[in-house]
C-alpha positions in Angstrom: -71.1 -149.4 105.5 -67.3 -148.1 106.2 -65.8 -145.9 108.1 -63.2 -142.8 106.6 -59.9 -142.9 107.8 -57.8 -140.1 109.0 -54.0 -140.3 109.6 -52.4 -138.3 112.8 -51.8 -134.8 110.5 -55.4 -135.1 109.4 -54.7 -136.1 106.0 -57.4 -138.8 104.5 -56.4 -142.4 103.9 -58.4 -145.3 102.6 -61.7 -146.0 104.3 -61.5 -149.8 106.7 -64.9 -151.6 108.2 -66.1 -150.5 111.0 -65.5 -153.7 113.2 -62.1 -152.4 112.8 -62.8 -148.9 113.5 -64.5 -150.6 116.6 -60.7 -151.9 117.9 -58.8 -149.0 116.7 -61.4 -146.8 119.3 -61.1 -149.8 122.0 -57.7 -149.7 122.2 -57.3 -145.6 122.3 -55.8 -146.3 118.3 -57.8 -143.4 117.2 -60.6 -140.7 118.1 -63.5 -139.8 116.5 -63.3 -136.2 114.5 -66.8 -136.5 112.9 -70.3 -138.6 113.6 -71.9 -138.6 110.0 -70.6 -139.7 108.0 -68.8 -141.6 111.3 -65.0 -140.8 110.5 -62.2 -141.5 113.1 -58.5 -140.2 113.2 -55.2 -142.0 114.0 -53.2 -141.3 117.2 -49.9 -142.9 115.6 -48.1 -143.4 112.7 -49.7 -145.2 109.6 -48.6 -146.6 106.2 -50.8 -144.7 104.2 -51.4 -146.6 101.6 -54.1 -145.4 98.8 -55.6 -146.2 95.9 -56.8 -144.8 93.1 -60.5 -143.0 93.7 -62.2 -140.9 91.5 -64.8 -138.4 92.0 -67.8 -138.4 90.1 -70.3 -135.5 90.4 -74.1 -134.9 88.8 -74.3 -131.2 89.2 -78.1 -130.0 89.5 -80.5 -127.3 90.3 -81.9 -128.4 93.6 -79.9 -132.1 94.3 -76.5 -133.3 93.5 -75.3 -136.4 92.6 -71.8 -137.8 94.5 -70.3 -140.7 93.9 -66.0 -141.8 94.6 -65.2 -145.1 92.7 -62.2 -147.7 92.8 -61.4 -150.2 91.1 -63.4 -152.7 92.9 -66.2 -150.8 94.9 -68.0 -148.0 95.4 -66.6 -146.3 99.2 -69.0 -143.1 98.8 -72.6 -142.1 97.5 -74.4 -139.1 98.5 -77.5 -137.2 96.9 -77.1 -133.6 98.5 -80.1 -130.8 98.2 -79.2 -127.5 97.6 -81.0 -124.4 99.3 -83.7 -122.7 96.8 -85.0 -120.4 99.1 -82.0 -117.8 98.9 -83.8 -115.1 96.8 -87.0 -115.0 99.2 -84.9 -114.4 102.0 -83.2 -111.5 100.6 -86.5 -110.0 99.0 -87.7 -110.0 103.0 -84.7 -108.8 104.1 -84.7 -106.4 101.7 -88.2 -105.3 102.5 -87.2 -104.6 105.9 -84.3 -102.9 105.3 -86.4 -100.2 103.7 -88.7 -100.2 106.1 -86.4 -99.2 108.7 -84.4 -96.5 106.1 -88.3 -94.5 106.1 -89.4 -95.5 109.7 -85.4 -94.3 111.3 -85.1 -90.8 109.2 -82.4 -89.9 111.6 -79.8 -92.5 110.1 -77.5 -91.4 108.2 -77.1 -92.4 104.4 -74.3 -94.7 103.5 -73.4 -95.2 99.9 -71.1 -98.0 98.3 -70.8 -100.0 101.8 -71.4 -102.9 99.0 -69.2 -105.5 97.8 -70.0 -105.9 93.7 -69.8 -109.8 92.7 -70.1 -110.8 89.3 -73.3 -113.4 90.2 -76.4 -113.0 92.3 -76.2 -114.6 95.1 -78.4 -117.4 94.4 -76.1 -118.2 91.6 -73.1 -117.7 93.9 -74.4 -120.4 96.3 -74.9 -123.0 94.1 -71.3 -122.5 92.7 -69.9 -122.3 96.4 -71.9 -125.5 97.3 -70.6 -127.5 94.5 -67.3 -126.2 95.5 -68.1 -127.4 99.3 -69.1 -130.4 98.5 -65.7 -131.2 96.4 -64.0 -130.2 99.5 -65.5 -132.0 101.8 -65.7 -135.4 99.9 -61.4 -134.6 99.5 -61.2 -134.3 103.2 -62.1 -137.5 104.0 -61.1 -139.5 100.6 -57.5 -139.6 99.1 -59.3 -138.5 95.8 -56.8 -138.5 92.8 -59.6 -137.2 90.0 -62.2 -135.0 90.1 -65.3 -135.9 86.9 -67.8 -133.3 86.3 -70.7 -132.9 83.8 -70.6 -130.0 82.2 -72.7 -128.9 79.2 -75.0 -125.5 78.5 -78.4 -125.2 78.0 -79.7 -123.4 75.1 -82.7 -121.6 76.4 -84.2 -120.4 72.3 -84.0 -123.7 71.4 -86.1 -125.2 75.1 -88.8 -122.5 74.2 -89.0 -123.1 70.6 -86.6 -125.6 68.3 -87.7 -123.8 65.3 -86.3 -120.3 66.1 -82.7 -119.0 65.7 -80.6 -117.1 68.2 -81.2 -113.7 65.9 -84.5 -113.6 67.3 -83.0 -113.1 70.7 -81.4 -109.5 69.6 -85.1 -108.0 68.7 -83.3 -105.1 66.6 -86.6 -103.5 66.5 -87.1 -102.1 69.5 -84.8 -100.1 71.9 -84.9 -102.3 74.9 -87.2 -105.0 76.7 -89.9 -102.5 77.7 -90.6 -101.4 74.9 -90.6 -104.9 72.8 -93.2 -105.3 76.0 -95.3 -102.7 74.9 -95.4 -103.0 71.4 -96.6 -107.2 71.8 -99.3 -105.9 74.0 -100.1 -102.6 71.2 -100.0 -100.4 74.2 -102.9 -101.6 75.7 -103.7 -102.8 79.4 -103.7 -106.0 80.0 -107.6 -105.5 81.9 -108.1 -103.1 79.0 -110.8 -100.7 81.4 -112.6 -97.7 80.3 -111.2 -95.6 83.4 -107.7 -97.2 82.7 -104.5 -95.0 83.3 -102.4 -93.8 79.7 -99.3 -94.4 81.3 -98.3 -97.5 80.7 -96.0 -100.1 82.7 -94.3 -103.6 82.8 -95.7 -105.4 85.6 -93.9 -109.4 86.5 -97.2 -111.6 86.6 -95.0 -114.1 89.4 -93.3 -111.5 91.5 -89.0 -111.3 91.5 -89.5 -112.1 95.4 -91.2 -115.3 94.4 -88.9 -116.5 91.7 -90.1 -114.6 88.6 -87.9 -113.5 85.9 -87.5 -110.7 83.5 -88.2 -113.2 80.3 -91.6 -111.6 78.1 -93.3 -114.6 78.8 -93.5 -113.5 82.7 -93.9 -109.6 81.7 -97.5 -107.6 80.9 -98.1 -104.5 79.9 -100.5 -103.0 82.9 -101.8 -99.1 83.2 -100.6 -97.2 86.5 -103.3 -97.1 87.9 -104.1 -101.1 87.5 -100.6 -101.7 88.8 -101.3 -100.1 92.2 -104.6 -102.2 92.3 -102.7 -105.5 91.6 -99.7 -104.7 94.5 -102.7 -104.0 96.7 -104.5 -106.8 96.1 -107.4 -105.9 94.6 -106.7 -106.9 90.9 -105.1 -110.5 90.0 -104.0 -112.1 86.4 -105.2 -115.4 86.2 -102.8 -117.0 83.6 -99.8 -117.3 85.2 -96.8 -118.4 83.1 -94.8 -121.4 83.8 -91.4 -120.8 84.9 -89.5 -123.5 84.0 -86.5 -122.6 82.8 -85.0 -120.8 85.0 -83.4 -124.0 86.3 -81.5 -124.2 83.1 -80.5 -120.4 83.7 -78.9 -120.9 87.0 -77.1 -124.3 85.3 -75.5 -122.2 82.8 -73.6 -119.8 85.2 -72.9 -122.9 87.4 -71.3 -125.0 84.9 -69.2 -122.7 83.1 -67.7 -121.0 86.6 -66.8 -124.4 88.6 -64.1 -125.3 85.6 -62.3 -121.9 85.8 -62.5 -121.9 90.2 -61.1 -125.5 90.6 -57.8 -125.4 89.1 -56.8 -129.3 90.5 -56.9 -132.3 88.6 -60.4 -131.5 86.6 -62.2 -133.9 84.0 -65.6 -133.1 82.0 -68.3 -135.7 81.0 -70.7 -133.9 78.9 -74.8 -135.5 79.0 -75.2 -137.3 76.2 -72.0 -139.8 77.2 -73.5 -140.1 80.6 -76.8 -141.4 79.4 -75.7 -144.2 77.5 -73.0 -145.1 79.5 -76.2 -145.4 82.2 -78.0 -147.6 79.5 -75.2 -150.0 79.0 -75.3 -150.8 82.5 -78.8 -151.1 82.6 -79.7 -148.0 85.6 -82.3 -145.8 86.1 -82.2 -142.3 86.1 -80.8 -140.7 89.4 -78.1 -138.6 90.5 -76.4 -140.9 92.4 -76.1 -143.4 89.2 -75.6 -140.7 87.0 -72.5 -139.8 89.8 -72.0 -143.3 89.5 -71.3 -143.2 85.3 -69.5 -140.0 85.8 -67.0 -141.1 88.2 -65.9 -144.2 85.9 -68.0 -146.7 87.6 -69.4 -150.2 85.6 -70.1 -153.0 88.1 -67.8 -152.1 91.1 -69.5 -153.3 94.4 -72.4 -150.2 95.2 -72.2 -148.5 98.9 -75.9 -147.5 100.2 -76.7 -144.0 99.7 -76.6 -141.5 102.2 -78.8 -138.1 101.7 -77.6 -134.9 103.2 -78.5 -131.1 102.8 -77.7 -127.2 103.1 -78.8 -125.4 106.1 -78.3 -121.9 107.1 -75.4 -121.0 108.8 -77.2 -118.8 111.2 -80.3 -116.4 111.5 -79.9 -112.4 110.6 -83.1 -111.4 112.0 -82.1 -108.5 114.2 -85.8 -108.9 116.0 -88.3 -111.8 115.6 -91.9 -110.5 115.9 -94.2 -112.9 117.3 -98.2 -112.4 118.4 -99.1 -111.4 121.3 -94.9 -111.4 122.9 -92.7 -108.6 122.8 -89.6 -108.7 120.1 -86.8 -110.3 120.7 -83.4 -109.7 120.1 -80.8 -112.5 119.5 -77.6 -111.1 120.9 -75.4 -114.0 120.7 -74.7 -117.4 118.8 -75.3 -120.5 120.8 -73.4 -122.9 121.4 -75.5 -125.8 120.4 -76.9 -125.0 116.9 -79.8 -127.1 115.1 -78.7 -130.8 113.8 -76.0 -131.0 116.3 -75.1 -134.3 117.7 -75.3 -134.2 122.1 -75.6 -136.7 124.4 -78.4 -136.7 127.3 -78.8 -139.2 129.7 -76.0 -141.9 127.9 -77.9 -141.7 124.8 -77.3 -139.9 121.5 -80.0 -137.1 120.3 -79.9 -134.4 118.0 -80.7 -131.2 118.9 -83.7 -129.5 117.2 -83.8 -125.7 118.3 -82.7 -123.8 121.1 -85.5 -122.1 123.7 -85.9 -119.4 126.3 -82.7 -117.5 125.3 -80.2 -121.0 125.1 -81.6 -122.6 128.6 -83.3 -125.6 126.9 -82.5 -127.1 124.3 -85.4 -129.4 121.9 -83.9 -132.8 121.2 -85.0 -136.1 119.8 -84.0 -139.5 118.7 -86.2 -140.2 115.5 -89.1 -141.0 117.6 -90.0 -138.7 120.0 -89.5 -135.5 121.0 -88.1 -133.7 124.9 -87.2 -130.8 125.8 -84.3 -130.8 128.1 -82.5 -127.7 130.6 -78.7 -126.8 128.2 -76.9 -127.6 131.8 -78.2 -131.8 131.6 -76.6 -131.7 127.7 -73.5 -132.6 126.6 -72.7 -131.3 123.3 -70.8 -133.8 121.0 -70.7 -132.5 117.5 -71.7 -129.8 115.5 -72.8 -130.6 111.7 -72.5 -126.9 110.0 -73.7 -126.0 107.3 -73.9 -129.5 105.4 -76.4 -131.7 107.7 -76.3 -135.4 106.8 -79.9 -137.2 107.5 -78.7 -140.5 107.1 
């Protein structure tokens, strides 16, 4: 275990141990800025001396590998999971958004009140996290280089190592619709005697629940079978499997993060990973694959620490609950979830916030109490990047 170093300007220095962290605190050396991972941050002048760390990062879809090498040890090692639930939350939002636009007819239409990003935002937020993340590690370590995987996934070649990229352009047909329609020969999928003629492209895993506008997730359904489905009352059975979609996001992610970080960038590519993993005789993780990436061969290893992405805060204008009225959150509390506070002498962290910020839900790993806001003392808030252990 160490402890990361600040110096008085807030600039990061080399990490020490924390029996040492444990005299600078004793003798009013230093403060703590941050509880996990436990950093602290001189009062007075220092030498800063540094060495030479390097960065090391296993990009992924849903957990990232971290790892910051020296020459002799191993002073970081996180596996960080990403958020993958971004695109439900905006297909609800966006569900009640419209909603509202039909139920409040007196509102007045606004048009182009929208900012135009080149990425969805799931995509955005897996390029912003990995961007965090390289942030935050280079707040707290004097990182001189920054390693990165990079590569591309070639999505023809996943489905089918046979086919060429020309198959991708299917000259044939005008657009994706009707390349849909002519696979199915312009027939319903249920292929009824009472079906609809008018034919349409219905997604057999819904875009709200991660499906994507590839064939192998489209069918050709009649009009009136596609009200029937969206009601309920007819389902299709064979449900694709989505799995690369993964290997979509990776794509965008790997080939923006190059052109945003402009500092001191190096790229490891897959194959050089994997059997510089197999010389040193490691299993398959992101933390070892981290590990590779940042230069590492048989440096001392640090125990892992495993952290995620939470939201920043809750947009729900009301929250509609059985049998209570709605309520409105008006205002931000100050405690938030995953904050560190202190009740009673002892550390918690704080779970949830009731009865409009008057108790507060906290616990110690064990058990669970619910305590009045006025008895806790708030120490720390963790953001948006909670660290479990």
């Amino acid at each position: 275990m160490l402890v990361y170093v600040l110096n008085k300007h807030g600039k990061p220095l080399m990490p020490c141990s924390p029996r040492k962290a444990r005299i600078l605190l004793k003798e009013e050396k230093a403060k703590i800025v941050m509880h996990k991972p436990f950093t602290i941050q001189l009062l007075h002048g220092s030498s800063g001396y540094k060495q030479k760390l390097t960065l090391g990062i296993d990009p992924g879809f849903e957990k990232v590998g971290i790892s910051v090498v020296s020459e002799e040890r191993e002073v970081f090692s996180c596996e960080v999971k990403l958020r993958t639930d971004i695109q439900k939350k905006l297909a609800t939002k966006r569900m009640y958004r419209r909603n509202r636009r039909i139920r409040l007819r007196y509102r007045k239409p606004r048009f182009l009140n929208r900012k135009s990003n080149s990425f969805p935002p799931s995509v955005e937020h897996k390029i912003n996290s990995h961007l965090k993340l390289i942030a935050f590690v280079r707040s707290i370590l004097p990182i001189k280089k920054v390693n990165m995987e990079i590569g591309s996934f070639d999505i023809l070649k996943l489905k089918n190592s046979k086919l060429s990229r020309n198959h991708l352009n299917r000259p044939d047909y005008e657009n994706l619709r009707s390349f849909i329609f002519a696979r199915d020969r312009y027939k319903c999928f249920f292929n009824k005697v009472k079906c609809s003629k008018i034919f349409q492209v219905h997604h057999v895993i819904f875009r709200s629940k991660g499906g994507t506008d590839t064939p192998e997730n489209l069918v050709t359904v009649c009009k009136n079978c596609h009200k029937k489905i969206h009601k309920g009352l007819l389902k299709i059975t064979t449900l694709p499997r989505n799995k690369f979609r993964p290997a979509s996001f990776m794509n965008f992610v790997l080939s923006e993060i190059p052109k945003r970080f402009k500092n001191n960038f190096n790229k490891r590519f897959g194959y050089w990973t994997k059997i510089q993993r197999k010389k040193l005789n490691l299993d398959k993780s992101h933390v070892n694959d981290a590990f590779v990436i940042a230069g590492g061969t048989f440096q001392e290893r640090i125990e892992t620490c495993f952290a995620f992405f939470k939201r920043k805060n809750n947009r729900k204008l009301q929250i509609s609950r059985k049998g209570h009225k709605r309520s409105i959150r008006r205002k931000r509390h100050e405690i938030q979830p995953h904050a560190i506070v202190r009740y009673g002498g002892k550390i918690y962290k704080a779970l949830s916030t009731h009865s409009g910020g008057i108790s507060i839900l906290l616990t110690n790993g064990f058990e669970k109490i619910n305590r009045s806001k006025k008895k806790v003392n708030l120490i720390f808030n963790q953001g948006t990047l909670i660290f479990s252990q």
